[in-house]
Each structure stands twice: as C-alpha cells, then as structure tokens.
C-alpha positions in Angstrom: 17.3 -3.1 48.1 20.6 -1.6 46.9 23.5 -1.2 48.9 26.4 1.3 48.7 30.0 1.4 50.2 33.2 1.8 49.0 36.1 -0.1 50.6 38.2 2.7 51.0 35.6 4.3 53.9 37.6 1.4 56.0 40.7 2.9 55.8 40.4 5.6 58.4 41.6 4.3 61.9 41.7 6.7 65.0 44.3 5.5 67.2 42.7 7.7 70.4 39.8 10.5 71.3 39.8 12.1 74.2 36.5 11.5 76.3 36.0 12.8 79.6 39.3 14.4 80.0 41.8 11.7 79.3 42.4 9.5 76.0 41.1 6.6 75.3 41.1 4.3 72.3 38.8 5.3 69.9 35.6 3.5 69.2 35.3 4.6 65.6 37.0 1.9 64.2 37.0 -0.2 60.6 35.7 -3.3 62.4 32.4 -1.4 62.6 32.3 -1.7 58.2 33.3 -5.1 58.6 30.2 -5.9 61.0 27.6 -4.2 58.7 28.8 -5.0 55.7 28.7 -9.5 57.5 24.9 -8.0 58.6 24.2 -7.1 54.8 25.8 -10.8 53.7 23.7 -12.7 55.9 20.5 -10.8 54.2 22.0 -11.6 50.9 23.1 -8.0 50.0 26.2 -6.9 48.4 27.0 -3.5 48.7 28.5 -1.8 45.7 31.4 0.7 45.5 29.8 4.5 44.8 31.2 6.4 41.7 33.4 9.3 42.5 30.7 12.0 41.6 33.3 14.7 43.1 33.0 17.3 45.5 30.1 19.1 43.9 27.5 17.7 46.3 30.2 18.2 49.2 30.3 21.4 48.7 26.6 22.4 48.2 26.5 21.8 52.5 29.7 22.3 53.8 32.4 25.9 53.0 35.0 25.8 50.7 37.5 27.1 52.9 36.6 24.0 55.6 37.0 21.3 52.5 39.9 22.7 52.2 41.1 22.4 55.7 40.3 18.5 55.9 42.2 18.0 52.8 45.5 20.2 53.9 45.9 20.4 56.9 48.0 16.9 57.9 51.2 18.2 56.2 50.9 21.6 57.8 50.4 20.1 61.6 53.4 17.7 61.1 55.6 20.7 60.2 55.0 21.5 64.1 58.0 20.6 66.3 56.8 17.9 68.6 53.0 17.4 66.6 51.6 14.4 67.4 50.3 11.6 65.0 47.1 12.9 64.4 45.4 16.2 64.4 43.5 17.3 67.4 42.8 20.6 69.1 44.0 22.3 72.3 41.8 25.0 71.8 38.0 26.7 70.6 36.9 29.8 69.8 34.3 30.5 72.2 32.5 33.1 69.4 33.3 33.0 65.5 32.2 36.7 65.4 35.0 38.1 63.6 34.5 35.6 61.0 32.1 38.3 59.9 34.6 41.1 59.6 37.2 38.1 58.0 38.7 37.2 61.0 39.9 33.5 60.8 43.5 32.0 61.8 46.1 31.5 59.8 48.0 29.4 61.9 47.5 25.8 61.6 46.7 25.4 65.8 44.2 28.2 65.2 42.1 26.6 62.1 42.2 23.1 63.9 40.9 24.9 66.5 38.3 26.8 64.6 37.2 23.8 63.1 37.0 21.0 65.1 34.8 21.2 68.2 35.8 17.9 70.7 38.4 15.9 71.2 36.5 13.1 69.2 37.5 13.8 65.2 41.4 13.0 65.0 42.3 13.2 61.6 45.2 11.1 60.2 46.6 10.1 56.8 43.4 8.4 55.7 40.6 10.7 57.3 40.1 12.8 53.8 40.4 9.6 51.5 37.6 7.6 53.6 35.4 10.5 54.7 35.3 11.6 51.3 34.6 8.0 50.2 31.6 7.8 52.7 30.3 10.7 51.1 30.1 9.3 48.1 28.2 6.4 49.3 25.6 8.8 50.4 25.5 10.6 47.0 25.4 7.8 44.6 22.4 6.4 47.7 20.4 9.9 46.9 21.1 9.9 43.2 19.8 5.7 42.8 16.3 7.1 44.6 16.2 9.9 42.1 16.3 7.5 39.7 13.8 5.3 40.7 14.9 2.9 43.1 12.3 2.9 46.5 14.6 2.6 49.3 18.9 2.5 49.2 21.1 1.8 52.0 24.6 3.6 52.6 26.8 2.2 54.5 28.5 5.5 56.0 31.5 5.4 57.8 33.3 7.5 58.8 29.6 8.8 60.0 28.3 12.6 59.7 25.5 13.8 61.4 28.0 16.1 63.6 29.7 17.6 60.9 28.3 21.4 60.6 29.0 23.3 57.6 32.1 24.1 58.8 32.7 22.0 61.7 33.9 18.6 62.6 33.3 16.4 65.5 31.8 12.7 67.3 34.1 11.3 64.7 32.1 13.1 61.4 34.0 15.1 58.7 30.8 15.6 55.6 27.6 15.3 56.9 26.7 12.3 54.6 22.7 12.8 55.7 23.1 16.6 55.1 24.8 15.9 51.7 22.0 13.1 50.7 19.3 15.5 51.7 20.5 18.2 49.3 21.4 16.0 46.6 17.2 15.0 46.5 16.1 18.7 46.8 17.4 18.8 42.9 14.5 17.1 42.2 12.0 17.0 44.9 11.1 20.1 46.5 10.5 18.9 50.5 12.7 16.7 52.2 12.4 15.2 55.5 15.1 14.3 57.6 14.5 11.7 60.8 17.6 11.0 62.3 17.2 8.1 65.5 21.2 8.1 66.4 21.1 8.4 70.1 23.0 11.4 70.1 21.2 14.7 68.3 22.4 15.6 64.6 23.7 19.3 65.5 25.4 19.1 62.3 22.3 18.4 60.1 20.4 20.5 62.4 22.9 23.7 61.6 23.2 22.9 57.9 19.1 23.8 57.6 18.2 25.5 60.2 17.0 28.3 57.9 15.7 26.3 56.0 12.0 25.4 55.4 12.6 22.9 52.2 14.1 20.4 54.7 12.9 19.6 57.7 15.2 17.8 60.3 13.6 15.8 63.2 15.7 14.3 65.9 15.4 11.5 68.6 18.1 11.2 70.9 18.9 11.5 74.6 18.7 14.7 76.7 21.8 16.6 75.8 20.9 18.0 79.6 23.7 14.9 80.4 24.7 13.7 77.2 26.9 14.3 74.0 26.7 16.9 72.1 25.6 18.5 75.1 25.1 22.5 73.7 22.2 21.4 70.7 18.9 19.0 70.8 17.0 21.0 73.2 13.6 21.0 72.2 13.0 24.6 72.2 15.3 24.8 69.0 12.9 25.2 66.1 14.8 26.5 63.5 15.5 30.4 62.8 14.1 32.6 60.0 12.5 31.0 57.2 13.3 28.1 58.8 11.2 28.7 62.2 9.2 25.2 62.7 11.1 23.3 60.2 13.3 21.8 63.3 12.1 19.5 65.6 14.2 17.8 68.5 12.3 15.2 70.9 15.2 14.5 73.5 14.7 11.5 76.1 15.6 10.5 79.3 18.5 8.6 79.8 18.2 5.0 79.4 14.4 5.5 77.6 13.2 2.1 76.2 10.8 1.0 73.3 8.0 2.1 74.8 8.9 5.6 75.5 10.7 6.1 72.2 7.9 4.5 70.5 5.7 7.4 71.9 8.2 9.8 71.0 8.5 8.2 67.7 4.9 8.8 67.0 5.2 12.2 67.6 8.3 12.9 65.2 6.7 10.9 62.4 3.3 12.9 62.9 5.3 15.9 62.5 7.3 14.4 59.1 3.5 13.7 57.7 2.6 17.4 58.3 5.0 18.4 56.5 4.4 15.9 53.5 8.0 15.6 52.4 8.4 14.1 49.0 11.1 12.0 50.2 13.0 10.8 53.2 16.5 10.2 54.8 17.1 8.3 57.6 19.9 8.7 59.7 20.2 4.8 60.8 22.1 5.4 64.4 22.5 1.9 65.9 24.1 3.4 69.4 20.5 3.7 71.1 20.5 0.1 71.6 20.8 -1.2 75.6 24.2 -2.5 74.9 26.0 -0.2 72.9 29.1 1.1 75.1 27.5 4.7 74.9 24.8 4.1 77.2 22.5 6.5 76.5 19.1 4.7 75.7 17.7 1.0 76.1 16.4 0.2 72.5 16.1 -3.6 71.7 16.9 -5.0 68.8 13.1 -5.9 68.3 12.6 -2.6 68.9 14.8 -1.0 65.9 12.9 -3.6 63.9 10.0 -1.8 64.8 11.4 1.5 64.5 12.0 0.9 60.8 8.7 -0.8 60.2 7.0 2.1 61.1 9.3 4.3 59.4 8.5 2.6 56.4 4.5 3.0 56.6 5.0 6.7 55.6 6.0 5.3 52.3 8.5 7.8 51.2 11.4 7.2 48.7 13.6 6.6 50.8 18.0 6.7 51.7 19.0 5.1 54.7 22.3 6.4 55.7 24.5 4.5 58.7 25.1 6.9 61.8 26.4 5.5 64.9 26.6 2.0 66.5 29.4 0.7 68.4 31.1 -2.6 69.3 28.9 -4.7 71.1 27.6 -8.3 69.9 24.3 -7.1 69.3 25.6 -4.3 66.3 24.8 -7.0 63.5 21.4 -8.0 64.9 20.3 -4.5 65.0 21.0 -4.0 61.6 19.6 -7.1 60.4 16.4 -6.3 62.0 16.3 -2.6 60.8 16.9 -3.5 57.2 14.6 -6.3 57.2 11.7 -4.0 58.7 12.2 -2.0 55.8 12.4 -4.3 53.0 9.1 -6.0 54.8 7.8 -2.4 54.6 4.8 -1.2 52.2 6.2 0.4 49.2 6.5 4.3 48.7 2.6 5.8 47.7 2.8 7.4 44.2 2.1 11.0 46.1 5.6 11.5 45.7 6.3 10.1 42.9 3.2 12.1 41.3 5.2 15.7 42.8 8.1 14.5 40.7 6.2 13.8 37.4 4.7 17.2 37.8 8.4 19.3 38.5 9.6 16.8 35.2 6.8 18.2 33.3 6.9 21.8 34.1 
C-alpha cells in the first residue's frame, strides 16, 4: 500500500480554539503527523511527499472567492489595531441570503465571519501552506487509484471533512475527502463516500448534497449533543437531484462495536445499492473510547474490524485521515485499521470493468 504526505502539512500549529466558551489549547496539533506517520513505520510504510498538482482540483469543490480568503486574509487581520495572532471570528451570519443579490463583506471582520463557522479553525502563518499541502496528499491519493493502484492511504492533516464549499471549521480548511471524491469522478462515474469520524462530515455532506454521482454516508454521534451540532440528522437525504444520495446514521453517545457494527451494516448495505465504482474513506480515529472527544467507545479491535469489512466491498479504494486525537491508543488504532485493509480481499474487476468501458467509449 502507498502512502502519501508531505512534511509541510506539519507546519500548521494552533496555539488555542475556543470550545465551550472559553479557550483552550488546541488539540490539532503536528504531533498528531508525527504519531501516524511512527504507526505507518512500524508497518513498514513510508509515505511519500505528493506533487504540487495546483489548485485545480481545490477549486473544482470549494469557491474561488473562499480560496482566496484562506490565502489573504492574515495580512489584512494584522492590519487591525489590537488583532490577535491568529484569525478567528466574533461573529456569523445567521442567513447568507444576500449572497444571492451579491451581498458579501468587504471588511476583513465580516469575511472571517462569513467564512468561518466555530471558534475551532484559527488560521496563522502556516494554515494556507499546510492545508494546501494536505490537499495535495489527497489528490496525488485519488490520482495513484486512477492509475491502478487498489487502495492509497493520505495522511491528511490539517483534516477536512468540515470544510464546506465555502466554509471552514473543526480545524478543516479543503475538504481533502470532498477534493479526492471529485478528483475519481474524472474517470469513474459513482463514487461513494463513507466517512466513520465520530463527528458527521457537514462539509462533504454540503459539497454533494445535490448530487446523485456521489453518494456520502456518515457514522458519527448524535449531533442532538454533539459537534457539529446543526447537520447529521438522519432525516437529511440530500436535495434535488441529490434526494437519497445522503445518508447519516447518527449514534448514541458512547455507542460501542456492537452497536456501530449494526449501524455499519446498514451504511455499507446502502454504499452496495448504490454500486459506486470506487470508494473514499474518511479514516476518523476520534470514535475510539479514549480519544479526549468522548463521543463513542470504539476499540481498537474494533476499527480493525471496521476496515476489514470495509474492505470486503472491494472497491478501489483512498483512505483519507480525519480525526484522532492525543491519547496512547492513536497509533494502535491506525495500525489495526491499515492492517485490516491490507489483509482485505482485493477490489472485484466490476469496477475496474466500468472503467475499461468509459476508456473505450
């Protein structure tokens, strides 16, 4: 199995988030490469850096005009008398509608505001420079399984499941998962994506949610009482063309292998129904019963298990990192995901037959 990651996704480091109110130091941190990539080493992998494919396949998910605000808008802030280190909001629009009518802020306040939605995404000196390098992990992950290769592992961080089209937030910028997704659609017309981070993808939900080429299934706990809070109900199926194409199983806090295995079942029956011609995983770590988050009691057996099964649907297949915080079991989990996989029967040649067949038309 190939690995990708490019050292520079380590340079990022949030000195605070606010959580609950007050700051705190941030979790997010570069220590978090350092453990996957000593994971990876002790299974003999060695990730390689990406190449710089450009922003192409950035911007094919998320708007110009918010590229443009991650890349500008540190210089701008600092010109504010009394701006702190990093960037953060003090304030949200409540409705975008005037976006419509080409209503959107000038002022620098106003477009942090407009496009950050927590307290959680500071952005610093490095945020572009790694996010973007993260990215690039994911693309050069999509573009190795459209060349052949069965299964590729990118090592995302910063991660991106919570980055909308034109929103950031939970500490993602690019929605690396989105960005893989869309980079396979050039050659394969379905893709699924299955994301088991313990807190629901509302970015890659957003991104296709009118979609019916991708379809995007989440596990995660309840957002009843749990981050993001205002998306993974499961009565959100996708809109327009996109009505069934969304699927979000949430779970009661503190659900272990048993129940999520059930749930599981039912997400994966729902990725075979819709016979995707290839797969992306987003590889959240956080469920696990240690992980500072707290949100769900996964083993580390049990992500073992989780990929195994995963693997039986025998898809081509990108793995891209989510979540997974600082706890002594973050390596372990890892370990046994990857290894599930690589023990994992080999992708059918269904899709490799619905590739042959666009090649040939």
């Amino acid at each position: 199995m190939k690995a990708i990651f490019d050292p520079a996704q380590s340079a990022y480091h949030p000195r605070r988030i606010m959580a609950n109110g007050t700051f705190v130091p941030a979790p997010e941190t570069p220590e978090r490469a350092q453990t996957f990539l000593d994971a990876l080493g002790d299974l003999g992998i060695v990730p390689v850096p990406p190449p710089d494919s450009g922003s192409s396949a950035l911007a094919a998910v998320h708007d110009d005009r918010y590229l443009t605000f991650l890349q500008t808008i540190l210089p701008r802030w600092r010109r504010i008398a009394g701006a702190p280190e990093e960037v953060m909001p003090n304030l949200h629009p409540v409705s975008r509608a005037g976006e419509a009518q080409g209503g959107y802020p000038a002022s620098a306040v106003g477009q942090v505001g407009y496009h950050i939605m927590d307290g959680a995404a500071p952005i610093n000196a490095e945020t572009w420079r790694s996010a973007y390098a993260s990215a690039q992990s994911a693309v050069h992950a999509a573009d190795l399984v459209l060349g052949g290769e069965a299964l590729v592992y990118a090592l995302c961080r910063p991660p991106g499941h919570h980055a909308a089209r034109n929103l950031a937030g939970g500490f993602c910028f690019l929605n690396n998962a989105a960005i893989a997704a869309e980079r396979l659609r050039s050659r394969y017309p379905k893709v699924a994506v299955l994301d088991v981070d313990v807190h629901h993808g509302n970015g890659t939900q957003q991104i296709f949610y009118q979609r019916a080429d991708v379809l995007t299934v989440s596990l995660h706990a309840d957002p009843l009482r749990f981050y993001p809070f205002f998306w993974g109900y499961a009565d959100e199926r996708g809109a327009g063309a996109g009505e069934g194409f969304n699927l979000n199983i949430p779970l009661t806090r503190g659900t272990g292998d048993d129940g999520y295995f059930a749930a599981l079942e039912r997400a994966l029956t729902q990725v075979a129904d819709f016979a995707p011609d290839a797969l992306v995983v987003a590889l959240g770590l956080d469920a696990h019963v240690d992980d500072p988050v707290q949100g769900l009691a996964i083993t580390t057996n049990g992500f073992g298990r989780i990929a195994g099964r995963i693997a039986e649907l025998r898809l081509p297949c990108v793995v891209v990192q989510e979540g997974g915080y600082a706890s002594n079991a973050l390596g372990p989990n890892l370990r046994a995901a990857i290894e599930a996989f690589l023990a994992g029967p080999k992708p059918s040649r269904r899709a490799g037959a619905a590739q042959e067949a666009e090649d040939a038309s």
